[in-house]
N, C-alpha and C positions, 0 to 999 in steps of 0.2 A: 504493500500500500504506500501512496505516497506520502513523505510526511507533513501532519496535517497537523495543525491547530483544533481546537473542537469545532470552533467557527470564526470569521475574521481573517486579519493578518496572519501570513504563516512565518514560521518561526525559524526556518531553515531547508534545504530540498528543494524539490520542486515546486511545490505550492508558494513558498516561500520566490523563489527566483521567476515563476512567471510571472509574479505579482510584481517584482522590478521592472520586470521586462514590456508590463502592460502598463503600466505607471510612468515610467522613469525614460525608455527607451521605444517607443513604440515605434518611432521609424522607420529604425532596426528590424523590429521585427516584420513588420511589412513590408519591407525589403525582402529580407529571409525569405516570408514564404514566398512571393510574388517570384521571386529566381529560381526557385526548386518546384514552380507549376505553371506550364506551359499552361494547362488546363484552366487554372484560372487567370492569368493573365490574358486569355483568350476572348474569357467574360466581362470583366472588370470594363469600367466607363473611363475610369484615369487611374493613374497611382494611389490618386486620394482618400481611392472611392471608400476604404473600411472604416468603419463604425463599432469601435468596440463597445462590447456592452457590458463583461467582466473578465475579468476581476477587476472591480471599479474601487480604487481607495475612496471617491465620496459617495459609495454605495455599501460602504463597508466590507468592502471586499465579495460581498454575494457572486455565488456560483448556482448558475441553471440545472435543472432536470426538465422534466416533460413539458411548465411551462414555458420555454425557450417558444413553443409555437405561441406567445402571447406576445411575444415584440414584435409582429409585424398584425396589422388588421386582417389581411387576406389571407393571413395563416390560421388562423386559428378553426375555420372551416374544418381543418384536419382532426381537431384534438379528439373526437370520435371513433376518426378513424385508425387512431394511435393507440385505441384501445383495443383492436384487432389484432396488434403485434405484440405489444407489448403492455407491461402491469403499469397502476397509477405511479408508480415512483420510477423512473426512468433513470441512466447512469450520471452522475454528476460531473460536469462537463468544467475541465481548471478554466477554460475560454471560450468565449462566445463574442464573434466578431459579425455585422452586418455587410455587406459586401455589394455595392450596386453597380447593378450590369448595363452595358451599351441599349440595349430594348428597355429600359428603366424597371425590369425584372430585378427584384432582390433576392440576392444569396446568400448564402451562411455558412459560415466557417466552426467549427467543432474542433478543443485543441485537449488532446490529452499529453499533460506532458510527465516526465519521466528526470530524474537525475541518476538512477543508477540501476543494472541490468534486472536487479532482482525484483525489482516492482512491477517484473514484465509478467511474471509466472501469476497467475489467479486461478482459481477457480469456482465454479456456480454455489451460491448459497442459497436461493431459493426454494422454496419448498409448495408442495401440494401444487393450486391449480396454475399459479404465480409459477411454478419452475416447467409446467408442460408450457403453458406459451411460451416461455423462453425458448425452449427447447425447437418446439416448434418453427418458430421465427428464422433462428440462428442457423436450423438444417436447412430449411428454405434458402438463407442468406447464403451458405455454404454451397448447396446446389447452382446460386444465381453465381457463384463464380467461378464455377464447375471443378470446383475442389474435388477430388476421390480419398481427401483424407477421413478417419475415422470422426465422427464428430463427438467423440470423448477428447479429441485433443484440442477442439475449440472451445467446449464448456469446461474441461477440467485440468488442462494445462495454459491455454493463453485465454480464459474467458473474458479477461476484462477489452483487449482487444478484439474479439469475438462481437461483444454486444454495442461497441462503439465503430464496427463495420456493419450493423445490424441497421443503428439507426443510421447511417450513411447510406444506404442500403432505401432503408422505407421514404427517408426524405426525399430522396432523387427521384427513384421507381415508383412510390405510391403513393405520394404528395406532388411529386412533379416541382419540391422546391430545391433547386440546383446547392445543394451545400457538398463541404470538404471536410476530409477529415485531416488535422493537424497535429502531427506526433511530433512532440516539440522535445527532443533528448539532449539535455546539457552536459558538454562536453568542462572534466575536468572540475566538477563541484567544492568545492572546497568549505561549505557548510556542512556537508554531512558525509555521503559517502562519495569518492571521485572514481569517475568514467571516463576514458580515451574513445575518442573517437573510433579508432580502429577496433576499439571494444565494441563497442555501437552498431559501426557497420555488418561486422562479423554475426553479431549475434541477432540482425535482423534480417541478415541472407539467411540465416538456419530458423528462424522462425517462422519467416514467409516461406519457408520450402517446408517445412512439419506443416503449415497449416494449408496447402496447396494453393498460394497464391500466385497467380502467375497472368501477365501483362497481358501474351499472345490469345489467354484465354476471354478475358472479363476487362471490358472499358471500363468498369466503375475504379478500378484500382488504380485508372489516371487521376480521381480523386480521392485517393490519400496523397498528402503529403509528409516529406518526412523535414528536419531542421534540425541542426546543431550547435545548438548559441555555443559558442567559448564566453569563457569567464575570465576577470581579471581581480585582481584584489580592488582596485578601485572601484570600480562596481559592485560588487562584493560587497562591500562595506557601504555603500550608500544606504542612509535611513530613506524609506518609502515610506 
């Protein structure tokens, strides 16, 4: 898990550092991803276009779950249909970025971020009717990217990735609202636990190949994106 505060400011990790990164630096990071997705750069109306909506220091830091389809008007038509796939509490999302497209269509950015390998392993704690829809969804989700791997390795080895390809998955395919998924892994942490990039990279060729992700098969895996802030001690130390 990543490390969290109960709620608010986070206190070191990940939580902690994209909350610098969404406060302190956002430039940057919209640089970042806009360079590592052809995909959405394809969309976007200018550089300018994103709108972050958290981790907001004068929102207290609040982080989305399912009502994320309540910041836009024309979204929220869906929240019904959200009940189809998935239970009323949905995955809690470290970022949530608004994105506006050339056709004045809005998109969404979903950023799960990460500072070190072992917050990548999960698996399902759901139980009763709440873990068969899971289930459900996630096989479906697996199918639509013609994975042939077991699907005990996407609920019970990388599930938390699993269900945040899930709803990347329902938003695009069964809302029709063009969003991304944002795996934001900081490179070199020096709050908690440090990652090399080459740690990074290595170990997300071996997890997109245990979970049978692969480009030639399934378009939607041009939106994921992946990103690897470096850190520096000056930044590091900046109060947010």
């Amino acid at each position: 898990m990543s490390e969290l505060t109960q709620e608010g400011k986070g206190l070191k990790g990940s939580k902690f550092l994209f909350q610098q990164l969404v406060n302190d630096k956002q430039a940057s990071l919209n640089y970042a991803i806009l360079s590592s997705s052809p995909s959405l750069m394809g969309f976007i109306k200018h550089k300018d276009s994103f709108q972050w909506k958290s981790p907001l220091k004068e929102l207290a830091y609040k982080e989305f779950r399912n009502e994320l389809l309540e910041l836009e008007d024309s979204w929220t038509i869906n929240k019904d249909l959200l009940k189809e796939y998935w239970p009323a509490m949905g995955p809690q999302w470290d970022g949530i970025a608004i994105v506006e497209g050339k056709d004045g269509k809005k998109g969404l950015l979903l950023v799960e971020a990460k500072a070190h390998i072992k917050e990548m392993r999960s698996q399902i704690q759901a139980k009763g009717e709440s873990r068969l829809l899971i289930e459900k969804t996630i096989n479906e989700v697996k199918n639509y990217f013609h994975s042939s791997e077991p699907l005990d390795t996407w609920i019970n080895q990388y599930y938390q990735l699993s269900n945040r390809l899930a709803f990347l998955y329902i938003l695009n395919q069964k809302m029709e609202i063009p969003a991304w998924l944002v795996l934001t892994n900081f490179v070199d942490d020096q709050s908690h636990i440090s990652t090399s990039l080459e740690s990074w990279m290595g170990h997300y060729i071996e997890v997109f190949d245990q979970m049978g992700l692969n480009s030639s098969k399934c378009h939607l895996i041009n939106n994921v994106i992946t990103i690897f802030p470096e850190l520096n001690e000056t930044w590091l130390t900046k109060k947010g």
